[in-house]
C-alpha positions as CSV (number, residue, x, y, z in Angstrom):
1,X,0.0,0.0,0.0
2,X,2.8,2.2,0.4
3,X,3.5,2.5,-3.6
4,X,0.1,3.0,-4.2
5,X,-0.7,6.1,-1.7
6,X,3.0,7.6,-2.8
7,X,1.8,7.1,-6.4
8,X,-1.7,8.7,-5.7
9,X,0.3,11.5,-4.4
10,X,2.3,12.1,-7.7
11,X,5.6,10.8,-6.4
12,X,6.8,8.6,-9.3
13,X,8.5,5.3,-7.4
14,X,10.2,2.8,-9.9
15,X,11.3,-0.5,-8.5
16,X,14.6,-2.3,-9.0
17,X,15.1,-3.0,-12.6
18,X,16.1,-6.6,-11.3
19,X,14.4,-9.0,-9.6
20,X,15.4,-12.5,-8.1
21,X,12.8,-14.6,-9.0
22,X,14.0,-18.6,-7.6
23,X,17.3,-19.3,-8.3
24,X,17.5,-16.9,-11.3
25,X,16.7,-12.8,-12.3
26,X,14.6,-11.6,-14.3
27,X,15.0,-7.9,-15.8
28,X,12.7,-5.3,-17.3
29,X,12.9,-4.2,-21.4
30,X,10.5,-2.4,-23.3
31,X,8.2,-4.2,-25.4
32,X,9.3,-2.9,-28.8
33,X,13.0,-4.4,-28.3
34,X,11.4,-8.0,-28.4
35,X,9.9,-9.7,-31.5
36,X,6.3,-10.9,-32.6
37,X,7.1,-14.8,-32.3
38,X,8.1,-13.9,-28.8
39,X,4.9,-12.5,-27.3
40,X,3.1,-14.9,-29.5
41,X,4.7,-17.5,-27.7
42,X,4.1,-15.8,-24.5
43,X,0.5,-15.4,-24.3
44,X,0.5,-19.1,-26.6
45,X,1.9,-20.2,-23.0
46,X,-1.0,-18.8,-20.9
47,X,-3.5,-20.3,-23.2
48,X,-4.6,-16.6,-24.5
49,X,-5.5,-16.5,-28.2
50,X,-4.4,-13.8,-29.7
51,X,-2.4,-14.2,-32.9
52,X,1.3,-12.0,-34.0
53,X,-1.1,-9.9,-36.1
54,X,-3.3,-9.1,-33.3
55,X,0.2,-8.3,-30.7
56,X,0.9,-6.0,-34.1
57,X,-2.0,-4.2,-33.5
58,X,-1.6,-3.8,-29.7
59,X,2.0,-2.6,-30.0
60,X,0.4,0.1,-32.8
61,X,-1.4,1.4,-30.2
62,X,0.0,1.3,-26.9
63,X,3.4,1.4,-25.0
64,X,4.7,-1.7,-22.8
65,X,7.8,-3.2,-21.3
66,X,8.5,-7.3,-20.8
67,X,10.4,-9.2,-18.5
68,X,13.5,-11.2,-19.7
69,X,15.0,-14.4,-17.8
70,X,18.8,-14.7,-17.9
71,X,18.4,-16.1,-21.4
72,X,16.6,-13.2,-23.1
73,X,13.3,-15.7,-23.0
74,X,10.5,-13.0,-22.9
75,X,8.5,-14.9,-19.3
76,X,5.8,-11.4,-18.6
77,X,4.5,-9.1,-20.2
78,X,2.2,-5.3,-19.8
79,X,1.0,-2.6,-21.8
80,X,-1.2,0.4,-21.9
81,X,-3.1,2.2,-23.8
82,X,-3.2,6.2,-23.0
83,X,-6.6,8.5,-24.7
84,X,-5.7,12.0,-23.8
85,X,-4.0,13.2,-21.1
86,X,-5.9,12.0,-18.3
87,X,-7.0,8.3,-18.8
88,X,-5.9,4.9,-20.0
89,X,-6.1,1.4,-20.0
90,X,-3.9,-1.4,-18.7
91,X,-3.9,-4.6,-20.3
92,X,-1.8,-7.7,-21.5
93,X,-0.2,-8.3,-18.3
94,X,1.0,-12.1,-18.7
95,X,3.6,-13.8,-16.6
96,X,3.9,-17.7,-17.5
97,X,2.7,-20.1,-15.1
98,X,5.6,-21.0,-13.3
99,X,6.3,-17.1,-12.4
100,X,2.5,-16.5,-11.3
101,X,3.2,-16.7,-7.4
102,X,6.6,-14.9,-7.1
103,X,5.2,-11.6,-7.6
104,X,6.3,-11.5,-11.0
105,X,3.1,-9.3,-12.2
106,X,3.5,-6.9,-9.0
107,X,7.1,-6.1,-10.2
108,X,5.5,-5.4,-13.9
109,X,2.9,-3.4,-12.5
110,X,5.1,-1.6,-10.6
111,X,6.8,-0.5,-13.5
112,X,3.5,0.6,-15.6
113,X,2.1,2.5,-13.0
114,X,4.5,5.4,-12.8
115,X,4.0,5.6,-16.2
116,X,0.9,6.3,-15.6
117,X,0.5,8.6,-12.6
118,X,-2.2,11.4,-13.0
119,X,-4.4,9.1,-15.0
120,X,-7.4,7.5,-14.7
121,X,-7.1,3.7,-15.6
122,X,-9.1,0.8,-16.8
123,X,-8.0,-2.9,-17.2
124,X,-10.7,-6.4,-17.1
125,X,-9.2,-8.6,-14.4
126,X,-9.0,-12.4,-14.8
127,X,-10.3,-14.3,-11.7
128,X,-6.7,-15.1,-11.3
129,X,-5.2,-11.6,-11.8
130,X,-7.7,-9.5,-9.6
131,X,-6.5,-10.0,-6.0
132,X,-3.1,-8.3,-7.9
133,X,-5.0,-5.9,-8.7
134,X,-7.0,-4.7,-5.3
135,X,-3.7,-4.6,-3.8
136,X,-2.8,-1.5,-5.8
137,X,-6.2,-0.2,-5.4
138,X,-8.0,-1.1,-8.2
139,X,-12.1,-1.1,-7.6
140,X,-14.0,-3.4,-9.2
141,X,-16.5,-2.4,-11.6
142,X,-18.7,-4.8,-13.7
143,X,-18.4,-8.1,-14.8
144,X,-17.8,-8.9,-18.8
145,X,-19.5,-11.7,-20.4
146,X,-17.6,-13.7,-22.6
147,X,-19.7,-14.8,-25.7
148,X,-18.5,-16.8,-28.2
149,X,-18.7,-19.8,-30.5
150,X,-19.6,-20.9,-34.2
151,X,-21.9,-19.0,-35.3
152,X,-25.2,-20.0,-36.6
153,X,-27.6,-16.9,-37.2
154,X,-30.4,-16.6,-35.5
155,X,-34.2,-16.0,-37.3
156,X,-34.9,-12.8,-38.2
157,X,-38.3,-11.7,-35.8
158,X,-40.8,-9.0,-36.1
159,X,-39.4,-8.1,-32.4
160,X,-36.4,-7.3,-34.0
161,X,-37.3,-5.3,-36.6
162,X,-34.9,-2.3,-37.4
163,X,-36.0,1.4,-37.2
164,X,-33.9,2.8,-39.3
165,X,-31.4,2.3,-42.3
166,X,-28.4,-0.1,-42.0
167,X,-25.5,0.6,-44.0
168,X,-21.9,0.0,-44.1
169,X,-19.7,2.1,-42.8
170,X,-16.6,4.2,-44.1
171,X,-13.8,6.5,-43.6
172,X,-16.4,9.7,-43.5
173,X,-18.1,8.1,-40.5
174,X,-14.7,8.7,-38.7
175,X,-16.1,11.3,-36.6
176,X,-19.9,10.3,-36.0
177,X,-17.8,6.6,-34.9
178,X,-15.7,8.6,-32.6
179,X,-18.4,10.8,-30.8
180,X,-20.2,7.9,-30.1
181,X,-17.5,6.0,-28.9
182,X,-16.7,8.6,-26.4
183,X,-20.8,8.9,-24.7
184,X,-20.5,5.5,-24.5
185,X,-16.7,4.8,-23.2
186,X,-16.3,8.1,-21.1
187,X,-14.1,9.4,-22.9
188,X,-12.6,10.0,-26.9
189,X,-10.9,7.3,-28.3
190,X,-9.9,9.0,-31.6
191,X,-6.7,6.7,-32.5
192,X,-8.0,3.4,-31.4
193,X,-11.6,3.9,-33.5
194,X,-9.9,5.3,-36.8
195,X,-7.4,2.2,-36.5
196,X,-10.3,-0.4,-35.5
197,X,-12.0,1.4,-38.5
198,X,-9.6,0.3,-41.1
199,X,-8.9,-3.1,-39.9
200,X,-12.7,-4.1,-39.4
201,X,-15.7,-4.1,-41.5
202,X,-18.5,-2.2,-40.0
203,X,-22.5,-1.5,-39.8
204,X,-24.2,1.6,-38.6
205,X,-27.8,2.0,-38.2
206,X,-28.8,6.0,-39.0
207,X,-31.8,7.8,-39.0
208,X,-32.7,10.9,-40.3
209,X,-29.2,11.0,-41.3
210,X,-27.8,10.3,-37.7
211,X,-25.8,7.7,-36.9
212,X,-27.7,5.9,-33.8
213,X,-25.5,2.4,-33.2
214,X,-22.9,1.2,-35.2
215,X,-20.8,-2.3,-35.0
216,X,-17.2,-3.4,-36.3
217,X,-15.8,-7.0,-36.7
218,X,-12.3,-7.7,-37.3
219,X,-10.1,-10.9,-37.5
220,X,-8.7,-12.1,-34.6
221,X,-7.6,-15.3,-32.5
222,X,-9.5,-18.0,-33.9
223,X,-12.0,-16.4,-36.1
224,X,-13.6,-12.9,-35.6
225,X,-14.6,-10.4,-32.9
226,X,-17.2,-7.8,-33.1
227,X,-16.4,-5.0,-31.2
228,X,-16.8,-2.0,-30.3
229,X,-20.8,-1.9,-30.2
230,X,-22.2,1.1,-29.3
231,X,-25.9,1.9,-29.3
232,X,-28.7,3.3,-27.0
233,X,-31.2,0.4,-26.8
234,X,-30.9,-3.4,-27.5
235,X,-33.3,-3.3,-30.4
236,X,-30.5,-0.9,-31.9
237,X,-27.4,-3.0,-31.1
238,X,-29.4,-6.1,-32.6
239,X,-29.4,-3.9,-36.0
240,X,-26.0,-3.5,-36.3
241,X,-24.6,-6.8,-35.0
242,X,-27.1,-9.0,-36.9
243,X,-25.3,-8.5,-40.0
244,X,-22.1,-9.8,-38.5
245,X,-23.5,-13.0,-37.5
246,X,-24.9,-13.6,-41.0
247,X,-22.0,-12.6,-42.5
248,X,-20.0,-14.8,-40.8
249,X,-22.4,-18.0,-40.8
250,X,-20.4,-21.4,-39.6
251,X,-17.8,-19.2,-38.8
252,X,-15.9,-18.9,-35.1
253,X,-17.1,-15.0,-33.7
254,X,-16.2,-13.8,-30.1
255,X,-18.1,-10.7,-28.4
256,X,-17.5,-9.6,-25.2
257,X,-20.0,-7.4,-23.1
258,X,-21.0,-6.2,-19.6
259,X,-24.4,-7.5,-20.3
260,X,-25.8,-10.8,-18.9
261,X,-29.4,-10.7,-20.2
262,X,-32.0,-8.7,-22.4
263,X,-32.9,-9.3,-25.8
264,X,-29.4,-8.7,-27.1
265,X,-27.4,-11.1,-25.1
266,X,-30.4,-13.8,-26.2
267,X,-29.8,-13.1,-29.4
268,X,-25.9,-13.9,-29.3
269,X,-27.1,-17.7,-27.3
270,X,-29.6,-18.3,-30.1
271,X,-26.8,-17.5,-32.5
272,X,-24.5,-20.4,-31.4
273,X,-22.6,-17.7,-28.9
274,X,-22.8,-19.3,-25.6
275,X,-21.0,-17.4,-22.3
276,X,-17.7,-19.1,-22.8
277,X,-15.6,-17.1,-19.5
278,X,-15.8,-13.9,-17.5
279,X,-13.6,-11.2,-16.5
280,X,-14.2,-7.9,-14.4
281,X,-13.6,-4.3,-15.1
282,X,-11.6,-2.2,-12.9
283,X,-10.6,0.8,-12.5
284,X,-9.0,3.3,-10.7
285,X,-9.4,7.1,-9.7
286,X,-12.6,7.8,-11.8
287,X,-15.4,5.7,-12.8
288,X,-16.5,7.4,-16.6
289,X,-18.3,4.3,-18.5
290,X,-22.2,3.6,-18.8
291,X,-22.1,-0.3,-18.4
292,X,-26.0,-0.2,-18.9
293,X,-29.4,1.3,-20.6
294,X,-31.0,3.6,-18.5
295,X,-33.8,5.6,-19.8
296,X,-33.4,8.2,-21.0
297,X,-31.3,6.1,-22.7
298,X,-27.5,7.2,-23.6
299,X,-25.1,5.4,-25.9
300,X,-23.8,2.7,-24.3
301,X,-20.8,-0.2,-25.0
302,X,-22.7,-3.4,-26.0
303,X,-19.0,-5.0,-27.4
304,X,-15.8,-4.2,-26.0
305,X,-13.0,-3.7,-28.6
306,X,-11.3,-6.3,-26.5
307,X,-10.2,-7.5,-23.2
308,X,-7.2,-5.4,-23.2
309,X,-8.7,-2.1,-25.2
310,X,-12.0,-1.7,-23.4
């Protein structure tokens, strides 16, 4: 608890940049220094799915650091992801098995968070990763729901139907992408959506010329993920995910979202998307995201981009 109230207070305290870990150190490098088919087989050790192409993305987008054994093997990992000047979000922090109990992912931490002081952060905890993560005073938010599976598309319903026009989306929905993005995350997002914008095929549903939900899918892991989903109502965020699932028909698709039930989660389980895991948002200093419709209804994130992006 000391490191955490100095770092509330602005002091910037780094730890050792070695560690004794067993018999053997460990030492801190930044993430760049190491290559793809390293942190590939990193989070390949832990079971996590992401692919080279999607670490290429990550590292695109956020800063990070990895610790080294004696032998240059890359055995931990963690990143963030700063929007602005005042928030940001914490995520890919790995540490093989072995490591997990020697305080391998404190000593990481310990080296992000000064990075990071003055900021509000973000991350979504793994059961396994959260008690590290209440010890340096992370509060726990909301729990994220895992969907995923082959898909089979669900029967269109008159329950369902859409009001409003669906359309793809393109570069000159940028900014319309972005504002919603930022009602619904708590804040803007500009870098992350314009590069999740190119990567990803996308739907929005407009009326009267306004963009009211929209929906991306890009590759990654074993198939697809469609995220981020942003709309007011679940009647809306059916509209623009829908098309996904068709699309992608027989195909593996992941979503992950802070809801549990309502007519869009029972949509995903009658498309062959079962809840597959869970993880928890947390976060620490402010609390800035809608995780649910209220009425009046504001825009709200049905899909996280990710795990590690929010």
């Amino acid at each position: 608890m000391v490191l955490v109230g100095k770092f509330r207070e602005g002091i910037q305290v780094r730890p050792a940049r070695n560690l004794h870990v067993d018999v053997f150190a460990i030492r801190i490098d930044d993430i760049r220094d190491v290559g793809l088919d390293r942190l590939h087989a990193l989070s390949l050790s832990v079971g996590w799915p992401h692919r080279a192409e999607d670490w290429r993305l990550l590292l695109g987008l956020g800063q990070g650091v990895v610790a080294l054994d004696e032998i240059d093997r890359v055995i931990g990992s963690a990143m963030w992801f700063p929007h602005g000047d005042s928030f940001a979000t914490v995520g890919m922090v790995i540490t093989q098995p072995r490591l997990q109990t020697n305080g391998t992912g404190l000593w990481l931490m310990r080296h992000v968070l000064p990075e990071l002081a003055g900021r509000d952060l973000r991350l979504n905890a793994t059961r396994a990763a959260q008690r590290l993560y209440r010890s340096l005073d992370f509060q726990g938010e909301k729990t994220v729901f895992q969907y995923q599976g082959t898909v089979r598309p669900a029967v269109e319903s008159e329950e369902h139907a859409v009001h409003g026009l669906i359309q793809p989306l393109a570069s000159n929905d940028l900014t319309r992408i972005i504002a919603l993005d930022a009602i619904a995350f708590g804040v803007r997002r500009e870098n992350l959506v314009e590069t999740l914008l190119g990567q990803s095929r996308g739907y929005g549903l407009f009326r009267d010329g306004d963009l009211r939900a929209f929906a991306l899918c890009r590759p990654f892991g074993r198939g697809h993920v469609i995220g981020p989903v942003v709309a007011a109502t679940d009647g809306d965020a059916i509209a623009v995910v829908r098309p996904h699932l068709v699309e992608h028909d027989g195909a593996f698709v992941r979503l992950d979202t802070h809801l549990e039930t309502g007519d869009f989660t029972a949509l995903l389980s009658q498309s062959g998307l079962p809840i597959y895991d869970t993880v928890l948002t947390m976060s620490f200093g402010k609390r800035l995201a809608t995780f649910a419709p209220t009425d009046p209804a504001p825009f709200v994130t049905y899909g996280l981009a990710s795990h590690t992006l929010g």
